[in-house]
C-alpha positions in Angstrom: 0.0 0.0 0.0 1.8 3.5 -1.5 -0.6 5.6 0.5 -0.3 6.7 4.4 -2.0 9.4 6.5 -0.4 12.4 8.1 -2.0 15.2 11.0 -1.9 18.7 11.4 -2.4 20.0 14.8 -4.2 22.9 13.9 -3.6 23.9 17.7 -6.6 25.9 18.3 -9.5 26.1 21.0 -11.9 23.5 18.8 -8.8 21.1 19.3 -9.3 20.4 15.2 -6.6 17.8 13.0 -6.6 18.4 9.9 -5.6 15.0 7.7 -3.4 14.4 5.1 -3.7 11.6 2.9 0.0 11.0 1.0 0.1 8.9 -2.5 3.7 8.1 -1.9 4.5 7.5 -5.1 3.5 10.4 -6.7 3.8 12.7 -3.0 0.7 14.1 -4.5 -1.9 14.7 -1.0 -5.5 15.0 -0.3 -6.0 17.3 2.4 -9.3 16.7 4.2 -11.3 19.6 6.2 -8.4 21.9 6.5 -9.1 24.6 9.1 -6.0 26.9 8.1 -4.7 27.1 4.8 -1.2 28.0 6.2 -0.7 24.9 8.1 -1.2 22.4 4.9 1.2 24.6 2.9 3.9 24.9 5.1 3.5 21.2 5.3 3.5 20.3 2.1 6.6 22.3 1.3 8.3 21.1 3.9 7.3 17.0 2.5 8.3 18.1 -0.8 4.2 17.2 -1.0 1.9 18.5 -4.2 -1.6 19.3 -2.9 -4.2 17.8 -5.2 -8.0 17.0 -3.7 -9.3 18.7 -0.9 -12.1 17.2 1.0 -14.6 18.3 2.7 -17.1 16.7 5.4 -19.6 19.6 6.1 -19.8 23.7 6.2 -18.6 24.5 9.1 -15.7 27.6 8.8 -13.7 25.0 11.4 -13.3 22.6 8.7 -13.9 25.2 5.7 -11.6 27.6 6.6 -8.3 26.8 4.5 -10.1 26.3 1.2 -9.9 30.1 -0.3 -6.4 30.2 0.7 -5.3 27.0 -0.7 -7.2 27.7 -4.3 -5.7 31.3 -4.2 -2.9 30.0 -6.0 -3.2 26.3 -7.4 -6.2 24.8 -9.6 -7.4 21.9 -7.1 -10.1 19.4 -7.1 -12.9 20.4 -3.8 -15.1 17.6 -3.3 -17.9 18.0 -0.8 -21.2 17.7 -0.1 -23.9 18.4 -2.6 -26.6 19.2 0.0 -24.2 22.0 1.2 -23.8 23.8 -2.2 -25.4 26.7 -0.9 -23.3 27.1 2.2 -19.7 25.7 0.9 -19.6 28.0 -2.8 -15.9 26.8 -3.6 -16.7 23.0 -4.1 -16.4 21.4 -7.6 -17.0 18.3 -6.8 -20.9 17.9 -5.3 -21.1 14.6 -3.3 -24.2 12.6 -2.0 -24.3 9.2 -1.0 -23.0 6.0 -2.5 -21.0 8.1 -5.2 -17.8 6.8 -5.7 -14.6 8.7 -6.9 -11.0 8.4 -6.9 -7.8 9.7 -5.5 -5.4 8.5 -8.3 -5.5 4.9 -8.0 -7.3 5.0 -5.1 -11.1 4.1 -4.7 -13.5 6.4 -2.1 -16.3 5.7 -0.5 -19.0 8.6 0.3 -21.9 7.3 3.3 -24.1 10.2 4.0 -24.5 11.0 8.1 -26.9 13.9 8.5 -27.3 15.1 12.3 -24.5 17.4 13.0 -25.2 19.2 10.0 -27.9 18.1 7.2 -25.5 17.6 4.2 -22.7 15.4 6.4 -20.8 13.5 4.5 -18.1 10.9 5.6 -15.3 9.3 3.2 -14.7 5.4 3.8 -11.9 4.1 2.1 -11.8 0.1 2.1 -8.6 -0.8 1.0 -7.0 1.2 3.9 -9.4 0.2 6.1 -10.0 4.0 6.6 -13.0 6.5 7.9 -12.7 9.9 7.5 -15.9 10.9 9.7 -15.1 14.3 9.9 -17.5 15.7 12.9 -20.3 12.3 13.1 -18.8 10.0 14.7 -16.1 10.8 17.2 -13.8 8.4 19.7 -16.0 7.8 22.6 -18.5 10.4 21.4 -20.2 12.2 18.2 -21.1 15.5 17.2 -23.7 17.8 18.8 -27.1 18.2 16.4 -26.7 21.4 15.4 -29.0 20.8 12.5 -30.5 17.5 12.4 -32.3 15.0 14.4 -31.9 12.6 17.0 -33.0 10.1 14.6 -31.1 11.3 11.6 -27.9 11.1 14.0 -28.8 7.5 15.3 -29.9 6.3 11.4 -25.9 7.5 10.9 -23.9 6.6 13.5 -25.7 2.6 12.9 -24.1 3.0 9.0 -21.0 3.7 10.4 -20.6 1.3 13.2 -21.3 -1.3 10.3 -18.4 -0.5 8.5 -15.8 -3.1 9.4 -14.6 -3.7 12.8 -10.9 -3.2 11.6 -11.9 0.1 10.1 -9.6 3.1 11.2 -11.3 6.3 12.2 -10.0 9.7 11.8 -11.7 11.8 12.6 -11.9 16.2 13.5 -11.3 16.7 17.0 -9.2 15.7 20.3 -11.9 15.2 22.5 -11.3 12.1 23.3 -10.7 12.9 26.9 -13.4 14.5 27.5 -15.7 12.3 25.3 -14.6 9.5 27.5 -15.0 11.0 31.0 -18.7 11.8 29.7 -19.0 7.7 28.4 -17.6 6.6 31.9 -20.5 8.5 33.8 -23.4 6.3 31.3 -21.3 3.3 31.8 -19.1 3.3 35.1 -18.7 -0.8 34.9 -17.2 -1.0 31.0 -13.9 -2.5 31.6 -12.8 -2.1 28.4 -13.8 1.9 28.6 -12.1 1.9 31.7 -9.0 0.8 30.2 -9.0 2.6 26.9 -9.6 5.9 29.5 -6.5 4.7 31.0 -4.7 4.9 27.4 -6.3 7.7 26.4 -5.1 9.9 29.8 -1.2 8.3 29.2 -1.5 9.5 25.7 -2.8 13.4 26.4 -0.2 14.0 29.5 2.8 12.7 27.0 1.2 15.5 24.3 0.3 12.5 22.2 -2.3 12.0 19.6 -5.4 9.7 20.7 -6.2 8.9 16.8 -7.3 6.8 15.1 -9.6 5.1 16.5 -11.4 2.1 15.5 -14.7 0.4 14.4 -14.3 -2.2 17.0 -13.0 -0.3 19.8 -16.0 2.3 19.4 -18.5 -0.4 19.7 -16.8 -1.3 22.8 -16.6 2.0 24.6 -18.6 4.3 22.8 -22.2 5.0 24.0 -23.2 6.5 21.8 -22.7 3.4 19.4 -24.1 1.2 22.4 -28.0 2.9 22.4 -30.3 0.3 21.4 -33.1 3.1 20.0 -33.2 6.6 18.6 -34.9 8.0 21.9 -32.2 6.2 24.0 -29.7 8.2 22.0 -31.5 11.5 22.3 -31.5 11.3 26.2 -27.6 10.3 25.8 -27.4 13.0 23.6 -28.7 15.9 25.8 -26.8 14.4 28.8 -23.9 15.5 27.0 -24.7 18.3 26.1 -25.2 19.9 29.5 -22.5 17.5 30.8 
């Protein structure tokens, strides 16, 4: 496999990553929901790295933010999501769900996930056993419903925690700290949520990284993941959001 995935810590108060995905045979790089335009072109130059796709999971200006600055001065291919025309003006390439596309050789994956925002998208590369979920689903969490529905959110998270176990998942935000200090007060007995909290605090005191994640260890420790209904979601949901 000639392709493997970088971070940006964009280093700001929404704890965002931007990620880089490398051909690296070409050094040609997708950058996906980059906050700051400055941060994937210093990195690039500093690779030796040719930007070519950029895409994009929802509107947002957090994940938005970079794209007038990286097509000030390069002719790039946006991909994003076609229910978000109207919001994101700058994409060329409109997704919706089940479209496929490429990234030279390589084969994407688009699964709509409405509920943070109503156009959501998520890109799910199978031969790298790779999620990009941008703001759905989260480690030990998933994003507030700033636009859609309880259900809508439930309906998405259920597609994603069908992907396959071994499934990487990057996705926008460090808040996997907090997302699990939330998780451990629904489900104080997990063992294996204990543990991974246990990880999780090594990894944040060293300065560390706690992504990816994965499928398998989401449906272990992630309660969101674990609801059985969408109203048992919705009351998880809003226990969060005033937690």
């Amino acid at each position: 496999m000639h392709y493997k995935i970088h971070v940006i810590d964009v280093k700001n108060a929404l704890k965002n990553y931007i990620w880089l995905l490398e051909d690296t045979r070409s050094k040609e790089v997708v950058a996906v929901d980059p906050t700051e335009a400055e941060l994937v072109t210093a990195f690039c130059q500093q690779h030796q790295l040719t930007l070519k796709q950029i895409w994009l999971t929802h509107w947002h200006p957090d994940h938005t933010g970079g794209v007038p600055g990286l097509l000030a001065n390069q002719n790039l291919l946006v991909y994003g999501p076609r229910d978000e025309l109207s919001k994101i003006s700058l994409i060329s390439n409109p997704l919706q769900n089940n479209d496929h596309f490429h990234f030279n050789d390589l084969k994407i994956e688009v699964i709509a996930t409405p509920g943070h925002t109503l156009g959501h998208i998520t890109y799910f590369i199978e031969e790298m056993d790779s999620l990009f979920s941008g703001d759905t689903l989260f480690a030990m969490g998933c994003g507030r419903l700033f636009e859609g529905t309880a259900e809508q959110m439930y309906h998405s998270l259920n597609r994603l925690a069908a992907l396959p176990i071994q499934t990487k998942v990057y996705c926008t935000h460090e808040y996997t700290l907090a997302n699990g200090e939330f998780a451990l007060t629904v489900e104080p007995h997990n063992v294996a949520l204990q543990e991974r909290m246990r990880q999780v605090k090594a990894l944040r005191d060293a300065d560390q990284i706690t992504l990816p994640s994965t499928i398998e260890q989401e449906l272990e420790t992630n309660p969101f993941l674990r609801t059985e209904s969408a109203e048992d979601f919705a009351r998880i949901r809003s226990l969060k959001d005033q937690f």
